[in-house]
C-alpha positions as CSV (number, residue, x, y, z in Angstrom):
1,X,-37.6,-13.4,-37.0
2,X,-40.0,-12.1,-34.4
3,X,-43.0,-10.4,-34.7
4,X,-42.2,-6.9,-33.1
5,X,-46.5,-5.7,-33.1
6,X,-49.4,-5.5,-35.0
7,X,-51.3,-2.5,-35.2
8,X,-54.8,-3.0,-37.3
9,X,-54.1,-5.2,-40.5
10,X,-50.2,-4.0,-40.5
11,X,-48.1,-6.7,-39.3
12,X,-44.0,-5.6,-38.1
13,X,-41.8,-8.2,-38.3
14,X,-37.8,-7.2,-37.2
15,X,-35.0,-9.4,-39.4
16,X,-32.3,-7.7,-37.4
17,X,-30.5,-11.3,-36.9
18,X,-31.2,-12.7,-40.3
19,X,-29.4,-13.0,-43.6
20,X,-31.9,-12.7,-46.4
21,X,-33.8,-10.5,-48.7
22,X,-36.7,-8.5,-48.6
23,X,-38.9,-8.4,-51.7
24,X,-40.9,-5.5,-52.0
25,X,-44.5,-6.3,-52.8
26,X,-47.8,-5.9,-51.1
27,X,-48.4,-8.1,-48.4
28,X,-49.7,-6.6,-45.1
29,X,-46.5,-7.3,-43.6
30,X,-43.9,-4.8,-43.1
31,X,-39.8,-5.9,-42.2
32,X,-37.9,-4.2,-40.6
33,X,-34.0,-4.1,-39.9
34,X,-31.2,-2.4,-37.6
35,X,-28.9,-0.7,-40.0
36,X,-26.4,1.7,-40.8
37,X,-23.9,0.8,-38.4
38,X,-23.3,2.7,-35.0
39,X,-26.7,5.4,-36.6
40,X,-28.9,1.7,-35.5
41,X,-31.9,2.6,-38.8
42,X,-34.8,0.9,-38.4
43,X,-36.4,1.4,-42.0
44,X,-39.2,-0.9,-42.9
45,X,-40.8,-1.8,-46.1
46,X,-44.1,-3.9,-46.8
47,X,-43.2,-7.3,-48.9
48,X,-42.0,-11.2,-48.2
49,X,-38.7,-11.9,-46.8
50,X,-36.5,-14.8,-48.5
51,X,-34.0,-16.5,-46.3
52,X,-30.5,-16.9,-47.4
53,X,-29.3,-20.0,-45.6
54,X,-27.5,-23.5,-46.7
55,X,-31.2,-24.9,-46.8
56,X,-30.9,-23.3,-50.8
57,X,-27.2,-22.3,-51.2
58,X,-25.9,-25.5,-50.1
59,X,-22.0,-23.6,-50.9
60,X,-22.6,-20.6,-48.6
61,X,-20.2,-20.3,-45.3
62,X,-22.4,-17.3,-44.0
63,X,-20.1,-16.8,-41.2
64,X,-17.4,-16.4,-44.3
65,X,-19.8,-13.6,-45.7
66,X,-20.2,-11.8,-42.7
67,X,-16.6,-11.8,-42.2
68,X,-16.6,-10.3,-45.9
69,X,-19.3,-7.8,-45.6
70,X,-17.8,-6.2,-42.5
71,X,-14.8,-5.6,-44.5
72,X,-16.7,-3.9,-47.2
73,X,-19.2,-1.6,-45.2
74,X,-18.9,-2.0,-41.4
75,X,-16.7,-1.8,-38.0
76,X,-13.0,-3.6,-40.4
77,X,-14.3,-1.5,-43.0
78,X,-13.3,2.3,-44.2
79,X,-16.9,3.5,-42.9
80,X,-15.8,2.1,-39.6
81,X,-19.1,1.5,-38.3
82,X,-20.9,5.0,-40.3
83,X,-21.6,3.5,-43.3
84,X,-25.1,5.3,-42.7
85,X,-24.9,7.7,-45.3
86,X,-25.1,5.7,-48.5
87,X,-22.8,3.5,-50.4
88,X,-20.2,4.2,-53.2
89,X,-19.5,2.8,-56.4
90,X,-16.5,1.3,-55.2
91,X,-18.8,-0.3,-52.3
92,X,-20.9,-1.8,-55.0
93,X,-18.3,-2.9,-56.9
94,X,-16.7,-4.8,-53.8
95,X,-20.5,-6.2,-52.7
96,X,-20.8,-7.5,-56.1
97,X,-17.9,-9.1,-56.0
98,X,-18.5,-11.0,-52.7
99,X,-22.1,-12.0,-53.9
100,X,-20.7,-13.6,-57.1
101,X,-17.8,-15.1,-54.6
102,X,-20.5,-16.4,-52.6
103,X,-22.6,-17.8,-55.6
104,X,-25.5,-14.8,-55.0
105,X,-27.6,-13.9,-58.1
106,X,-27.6,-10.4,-57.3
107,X,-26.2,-7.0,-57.9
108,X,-26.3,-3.8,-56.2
109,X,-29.2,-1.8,-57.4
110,X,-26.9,1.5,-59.0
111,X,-29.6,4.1,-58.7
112,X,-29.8,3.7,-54.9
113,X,-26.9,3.7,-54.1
114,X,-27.5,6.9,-51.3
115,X,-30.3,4.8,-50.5
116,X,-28.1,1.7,-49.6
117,X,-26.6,1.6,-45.7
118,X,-24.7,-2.0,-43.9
119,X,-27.1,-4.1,-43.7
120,X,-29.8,-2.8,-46.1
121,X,-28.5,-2.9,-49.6
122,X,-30.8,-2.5,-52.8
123,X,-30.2,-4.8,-55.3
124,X,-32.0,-6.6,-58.2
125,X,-31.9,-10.4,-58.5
126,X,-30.2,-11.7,-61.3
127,X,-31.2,-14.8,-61.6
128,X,-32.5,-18.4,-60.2
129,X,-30.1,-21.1,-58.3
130,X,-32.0,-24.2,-58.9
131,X,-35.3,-22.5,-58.9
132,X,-35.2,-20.8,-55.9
133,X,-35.3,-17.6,-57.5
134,X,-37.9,-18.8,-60.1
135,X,-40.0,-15.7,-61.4
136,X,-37.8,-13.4,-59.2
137,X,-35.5,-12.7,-62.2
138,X,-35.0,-9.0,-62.8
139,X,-36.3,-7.7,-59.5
140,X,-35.6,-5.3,-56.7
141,X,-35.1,-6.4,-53.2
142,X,-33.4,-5.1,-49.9
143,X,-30.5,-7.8,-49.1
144,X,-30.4,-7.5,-45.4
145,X,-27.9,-9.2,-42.8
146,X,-26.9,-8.6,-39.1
147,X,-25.7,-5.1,-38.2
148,X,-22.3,-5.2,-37.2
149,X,-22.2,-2.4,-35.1
């Protein structure tokens, strides 16, 4: 993560090469990520970000999951790099899929759906994985990961 600038109290920090998942609370800080394929989004919401790395899903091949996520919404995908527009049910239903594959506690957040781009998915966290999600359950988040593009 770097620290893109600070302007007053507001802190930006860009997760454009990170795998992880931005929880949406007050914090001062605001994330940011390069999404929606070839359009390059830079939303940013105030919150925390959570790493997803093998430090606390000790099963996860992330270069597996990229692989798999590009299929689903990016450049291998039928969006072919303009999945910028929101995702489909069909989308959700195939991101779901690949989080359970993955061992994820997540699922795509339904009523965003037009909200959700590659590589800036609402979801709500399901559950813990040997605490790591403890007090999380039930949530909203972003789940964010490199832009293909």
């Amino acid at each position: 993560m770097k620290m893109a600038r600070e302007r007053g109290l507001r802190r930006f920090i860009s997760v454009t090469s990170h795998l992880g998942l931005i929880i949406p609370c007050k914090s001062g800080v605001y994330y940011s990520n390069q999404c929606g394929g070839y359009a390059c989004y830079h939303p940013k919401v105030e919150g925390v970000f959570f790493p997803i790395n093998l430090a606390f899903f000790t099963d996860l091949k992330e270069e597996d999951l990229l692989d798999d996520l590009d299929k689903v919404l990016g450049l291998q995908s039928k969006h072919r790099g303009w999945c910028n527009d929101g995702i489909t049910e069909e989308d959700a239903d195939r991101l779901d899929a690949l989080f359970v594959k993955y061992g994820l506690p997540l699922m795509v957040d339904r009523t965003k759906l037009d909200k959700s781009v590659e590589a800036w998915i609402y979801v709500k966290i399901l559950g813990k994985v040997e605490a790591v999600f403890e007090g999380f359950e039930g949530m909203s988040a972003i789940f964010v990961y490199p832009n293909s593009d």
